[in-house]
N, C-alpha and C positions, 0 to 999 in steps of 0.2 A: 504494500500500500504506500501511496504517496502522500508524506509526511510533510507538514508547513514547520521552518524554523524560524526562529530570531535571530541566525547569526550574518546573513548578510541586510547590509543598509538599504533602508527602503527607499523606491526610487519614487521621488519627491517631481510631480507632473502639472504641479497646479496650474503652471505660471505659462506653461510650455501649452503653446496654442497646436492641435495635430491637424494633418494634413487632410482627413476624413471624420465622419463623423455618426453617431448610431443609439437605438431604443430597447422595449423588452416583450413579453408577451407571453405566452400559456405555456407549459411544455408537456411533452407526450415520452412516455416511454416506452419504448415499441416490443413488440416479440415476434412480430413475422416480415420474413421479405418483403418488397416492396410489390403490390399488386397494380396491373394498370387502373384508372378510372374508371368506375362502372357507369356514371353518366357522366353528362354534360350539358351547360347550362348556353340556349342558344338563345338568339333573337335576329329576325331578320329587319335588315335597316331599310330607311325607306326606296333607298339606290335597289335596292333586292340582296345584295351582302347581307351575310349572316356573320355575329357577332357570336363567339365560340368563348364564353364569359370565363371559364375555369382553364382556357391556358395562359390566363394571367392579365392582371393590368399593363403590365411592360409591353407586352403582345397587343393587347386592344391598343395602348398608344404609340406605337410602332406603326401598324398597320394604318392605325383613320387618325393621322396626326393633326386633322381637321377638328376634333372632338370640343366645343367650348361652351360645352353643356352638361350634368352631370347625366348619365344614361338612367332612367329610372330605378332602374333596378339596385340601383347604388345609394338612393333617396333613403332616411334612416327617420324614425317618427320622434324625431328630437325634439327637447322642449324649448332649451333655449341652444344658442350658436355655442357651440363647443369652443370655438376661439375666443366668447368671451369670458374664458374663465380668470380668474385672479393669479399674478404669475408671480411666485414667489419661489421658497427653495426649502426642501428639508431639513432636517440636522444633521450637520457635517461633523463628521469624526476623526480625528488624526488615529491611522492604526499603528500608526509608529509606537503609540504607548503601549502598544500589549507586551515591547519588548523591553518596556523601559522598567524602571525603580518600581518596588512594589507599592509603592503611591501612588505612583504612575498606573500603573495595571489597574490599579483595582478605582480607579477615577475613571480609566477608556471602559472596561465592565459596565461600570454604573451607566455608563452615556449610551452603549449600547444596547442595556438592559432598559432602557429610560426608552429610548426610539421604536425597540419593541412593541413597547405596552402602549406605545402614547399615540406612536405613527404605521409602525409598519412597515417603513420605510427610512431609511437613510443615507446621505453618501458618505463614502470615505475618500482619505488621501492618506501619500505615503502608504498605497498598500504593498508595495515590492513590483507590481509589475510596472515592466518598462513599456514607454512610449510610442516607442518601436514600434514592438511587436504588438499592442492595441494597433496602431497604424496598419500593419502589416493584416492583422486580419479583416478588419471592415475591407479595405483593398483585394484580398481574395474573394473575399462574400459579394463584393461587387461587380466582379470578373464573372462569379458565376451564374448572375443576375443579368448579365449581358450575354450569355452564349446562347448559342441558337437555341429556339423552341425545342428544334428535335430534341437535342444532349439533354434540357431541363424537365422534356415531360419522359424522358428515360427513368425517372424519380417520381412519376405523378403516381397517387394512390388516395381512394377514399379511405381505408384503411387510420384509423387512427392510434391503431399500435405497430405503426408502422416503423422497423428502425431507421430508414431514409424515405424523407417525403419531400417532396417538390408541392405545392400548391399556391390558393387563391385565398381570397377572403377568407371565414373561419377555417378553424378547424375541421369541424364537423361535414359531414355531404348530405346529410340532411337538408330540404330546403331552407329557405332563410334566406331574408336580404341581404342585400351582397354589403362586402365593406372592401375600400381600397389598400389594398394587400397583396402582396406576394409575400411567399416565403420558403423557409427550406429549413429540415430539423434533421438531426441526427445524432444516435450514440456518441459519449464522448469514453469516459473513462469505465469501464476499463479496457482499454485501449484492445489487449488482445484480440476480443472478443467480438470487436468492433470496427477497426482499422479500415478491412476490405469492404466494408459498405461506405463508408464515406466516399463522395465525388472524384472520379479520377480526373477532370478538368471542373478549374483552371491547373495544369499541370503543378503548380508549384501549393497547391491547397491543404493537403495533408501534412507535408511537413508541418506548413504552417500551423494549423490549426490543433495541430499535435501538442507541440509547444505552446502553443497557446489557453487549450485545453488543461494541460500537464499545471500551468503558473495560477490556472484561476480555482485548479480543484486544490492545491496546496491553499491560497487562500479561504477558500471554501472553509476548510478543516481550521487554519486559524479561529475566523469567526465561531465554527460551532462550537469551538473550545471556551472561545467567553460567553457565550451564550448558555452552556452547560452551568458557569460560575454564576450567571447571572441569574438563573433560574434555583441556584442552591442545589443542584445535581451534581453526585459525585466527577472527577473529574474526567473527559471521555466518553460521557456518557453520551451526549449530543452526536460525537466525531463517530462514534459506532455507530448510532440510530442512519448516520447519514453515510457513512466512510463506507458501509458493507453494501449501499447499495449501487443507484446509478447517476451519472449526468451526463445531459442532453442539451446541445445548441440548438438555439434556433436564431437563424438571422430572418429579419424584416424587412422589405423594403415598401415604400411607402412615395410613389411617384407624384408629379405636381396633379394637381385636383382642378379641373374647373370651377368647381364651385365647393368648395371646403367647407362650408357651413353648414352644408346637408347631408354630410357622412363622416364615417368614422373611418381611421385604419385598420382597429380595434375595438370591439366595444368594451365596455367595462367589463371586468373579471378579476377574480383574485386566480394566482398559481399554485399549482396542488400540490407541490413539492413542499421545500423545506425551505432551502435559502435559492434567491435569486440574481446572478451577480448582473448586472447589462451595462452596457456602454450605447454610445451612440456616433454618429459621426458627426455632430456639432450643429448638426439639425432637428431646433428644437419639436416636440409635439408631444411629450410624454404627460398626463396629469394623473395625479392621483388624489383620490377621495377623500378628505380630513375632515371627519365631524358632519359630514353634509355638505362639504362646499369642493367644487371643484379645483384643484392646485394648479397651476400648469408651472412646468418646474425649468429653470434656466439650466443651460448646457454649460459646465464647467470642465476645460479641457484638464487630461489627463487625471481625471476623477472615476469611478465606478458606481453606480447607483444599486444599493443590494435591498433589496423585498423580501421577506419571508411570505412563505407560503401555508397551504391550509397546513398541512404535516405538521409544522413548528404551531398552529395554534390549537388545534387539536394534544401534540403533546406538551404542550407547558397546558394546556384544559383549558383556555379561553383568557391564561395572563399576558401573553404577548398574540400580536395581531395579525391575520392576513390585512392587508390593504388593495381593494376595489382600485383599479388606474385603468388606463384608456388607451388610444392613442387616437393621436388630430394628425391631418392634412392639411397641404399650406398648397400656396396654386403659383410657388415658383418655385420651389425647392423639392430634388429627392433628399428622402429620409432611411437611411440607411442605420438600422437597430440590430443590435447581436444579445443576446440575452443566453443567460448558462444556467440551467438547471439543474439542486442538487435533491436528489431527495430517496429516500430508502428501498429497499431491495422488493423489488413486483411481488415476491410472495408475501412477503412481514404484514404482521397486521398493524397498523396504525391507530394509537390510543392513547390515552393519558396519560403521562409515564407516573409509575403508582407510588413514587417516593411525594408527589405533589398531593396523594389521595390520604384524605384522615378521615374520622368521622363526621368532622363538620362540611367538609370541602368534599362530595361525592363526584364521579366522574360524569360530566359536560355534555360528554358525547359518547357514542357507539362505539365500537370497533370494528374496524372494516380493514379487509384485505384490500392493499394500498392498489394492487392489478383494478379492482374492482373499482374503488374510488376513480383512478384516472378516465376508465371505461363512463363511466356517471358524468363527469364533468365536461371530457373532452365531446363526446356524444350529441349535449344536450345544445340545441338551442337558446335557449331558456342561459342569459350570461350572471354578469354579478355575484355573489358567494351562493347561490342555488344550491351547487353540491353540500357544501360545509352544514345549510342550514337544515340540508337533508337527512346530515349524519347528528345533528344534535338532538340532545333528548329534550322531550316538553318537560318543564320543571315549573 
């Protein structure tokens, strides 16, 4: 297993503007090959062209670069304009302190134990990965966003436990209004097992992403480690729940919009994992839900923005949060988002962990085998914490 240390200097990115830029979004963790698409979402235009809606928005605007309209089907029953939400920013955490003075540690604990319970959300800095190789991977994810249709629907599948997927709008192939989205997900760690499904082009992608993979699942493990502290679980207990089992990229892309105000990337959802690392490539659009108001959160280069997922609030029982977030479309800019999910092994059951359980404090929620839960969430239509509220018990 790949293990996070403290002994090399963390690389300090704040200030350093990158050359690309990127968001986050649901993730899936798959167990069967990749299947072609069982259907397809058509429309014929008023020329007599038919619009073939699920091989992608980059495809639909490739082809009719005339488009300066939103296509209905892309129209979302929104209440207010998503771009007018209030743009502020999380709480920002130096993770340099988990290395430092034990005053030091047990102050960065608290601040991450605090954004837990409070947000759900937060970013850090100083987390050890280099600039670089952020750069370096938005820059493959974008390579692979631009190859021909053929290569990208060699990956197409309604399959949602699919270990490589190529798709559109949601997740699901269920019907459902469409949202502007591409995307593409796949196994990351552990690597063996996983390697030969990943994209053979853009030729230089695996390496990358290998390495890249390898830097954010060591982080990964840092975080669960104060997180364990932070919840008053012995120590490791987190790194296990999450270390034995799997993570999953998923890159986003998110092209200009004619009309931005009547769709989403993304609609609202919490991630069913555990922790959620994302980046983005300096192209804002990401919001998330605090208290009922919508965020919309400024892009701070060489930063990582981490979410917990249902998993982490299901096992602290409802003391640390999933957090509901979005994503928006802007009608000059692509938005290119990479999002890493970690979260526990397909068979484990998922439940409270019972050092949090006494007599007064009973357990929140059900237990469900984690295969099952994903199967629930990614499936449904139906966005927003649905799943999580499915698996809680009436009290």
């Amino acid at each position: 297993m790949l293990t996070a240390t403290c002994n090399s200097p963390p690389a300090n990115n704040v200030n350093n503007t990158p050359k690309f830029l990127i968001d986050r979004s649901s993730f899936t963790f798959p167990l069967k090959k990749p299947s072609s698409m069982a259907f397809s979402q058509k429309k014929e235009t008023q020329n007599g062209s038919v619009n073939d809606y699920k091989k992608g928005i980059k495809h639909l605007l490739d082809t009719a670069p005339e488009i300066n309209k939103l296509p209905s089907e892309f129209v979302l029953p929104l209440d207010t304009s998503p771009l007018s939400a209030t743009r502020t920013d999380i709480p920002v955490i130096d993770l340099s302190g988990l290395c430092g003075p034990p005053d030091t540690r047990i102050s960065t604990v608290k601040a991450i134990s605090d954004a837990c319970a409070l947000w759900g959300f937060f970013r850090i800095v100083n987390h050890g990965v280099e600039k670089s190789l952020m750069e370096e991977m938005v820059k493959v994810a974008e390579e692979f966003f631009d190859l021909n249709l053929a290569e990208k629907m060699k990956y197409a599948s309604d399959d949602v436990m699919s270990p490589m997927r190529y798709g559109t709008s949601l997740n699901t192939s269920k019907s459902h209004a469409l949202h502007w989205r591409d995307y593409f997900r796949h196994y990351g760690y552990p690597f063996e097992d996983n390697l030969d499904l990943w994209p053979v082009n853009p030729p230089t992608y695996r390496n990358v992403a290998r390495e890249y993979l390898e830097q954010v699942w060591k982080l990964a493990m840092k975080l669960a480690s104060a997180i364990s502290e932070g919840l008053g679980l012995d120590d490791g207990y987190v790194e296990k729940f999450v270390g034995e089992g799997f993570q999953i990229l998923a890159a986003n892309y998110y092209p200009p919009c004619p009309e931005p105000d009547k769709t989403l990337g993304l609609a609202a959802h919490s991630d069913h994992g555990a922790l959620t690392i994302l980046m983005e490539n300096g192209v804002e659009g990401l919001q998330v839900n605090h208290n009922g108001t919508w965020i919309a959160l400024q892009h701070v280069p060489g930063t990582f923005i981490v979410n917990l997922g249902d998993c982490l609030e299901i096992l602290s029982n409802g003391k640390y949060k999933s957090a509901e977030h979005r994503a928006t479309v802007n009608a000059q800019k692509t938005r290119i988002s990479i999002a890493v999910g970690h979260g526990p092994a397909l068979s484990s059951t998922i439940a409270p962990a019972t050092p949090l359980l006494d007599q007064t404090q009973g357990a929140h929620f059900q237990p469900i085998v984690y295969k099952d839960y994903i199967k629930l969430q990614q499936s449904s239509t139906i966005r927003g914490k649905s799943a999580l509220l499915a698996v809680r018990k009436n009290e």
